[in-house]
N, C-alpha and C positions, 0 to 999 in steps of 0.2 A: 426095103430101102429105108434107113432113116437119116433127116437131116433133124442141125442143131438150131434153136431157136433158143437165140439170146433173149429173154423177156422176165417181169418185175410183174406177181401178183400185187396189188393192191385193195386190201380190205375194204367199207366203210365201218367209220369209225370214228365218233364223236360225243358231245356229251347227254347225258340221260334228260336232258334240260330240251338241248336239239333235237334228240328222238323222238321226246315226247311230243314235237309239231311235225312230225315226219307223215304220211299219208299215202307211204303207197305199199305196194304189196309186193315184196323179196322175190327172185327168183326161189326155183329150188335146191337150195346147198346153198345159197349165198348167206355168206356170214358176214354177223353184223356188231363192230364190238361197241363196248359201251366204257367212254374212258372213267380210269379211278379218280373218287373223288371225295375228299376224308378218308374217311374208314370204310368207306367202299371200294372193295376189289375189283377188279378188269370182270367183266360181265359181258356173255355174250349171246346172240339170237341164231340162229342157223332159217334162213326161210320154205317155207315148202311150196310156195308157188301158188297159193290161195289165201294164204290170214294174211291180214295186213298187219305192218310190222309192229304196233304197239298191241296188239293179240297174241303176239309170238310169246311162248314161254321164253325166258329165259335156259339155257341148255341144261344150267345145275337142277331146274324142274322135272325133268325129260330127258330117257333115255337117250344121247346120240345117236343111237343104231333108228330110232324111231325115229331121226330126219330122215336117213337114207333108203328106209325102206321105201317101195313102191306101195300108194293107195290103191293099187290094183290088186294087188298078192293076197 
């Protein structure tokens, strides 16, 4: 059986100014963008559920397959 669920992801998503006071640690998958600013491009963190969020690489550092993986495997 499936039903339908009307609902609206919402990222966060703010400036690299705001992040850089941010202090807590992402779930894992929770992504995290970083708005443009200049000649900076939209930037973004993916978390894994243990670095706190100014540890996080940036994605363009690090494979995305390498968020998704399990640290178990």
């Amino acid at each position: 059986m499936s039903k339908e669920i009307n609902a609206r992801v919402l990222l966060k998503y703010d400036t690299a100014e705001n992040w850089a006071k941010a202090t807590f640690t992402p779930k894992r998958g929770e992504m995290l963008i970083y708005a443009p600013e200049g000649n900076t491009p939209v930037r973004y963190k993916i978390g894994d559920g243990t670095t706190l969020v100014n540890d996080l690489p940036f994605t363009i550092d690090k494979s995305i397959k390498d968020f998704f993986t399990s640290k178990d495997e």
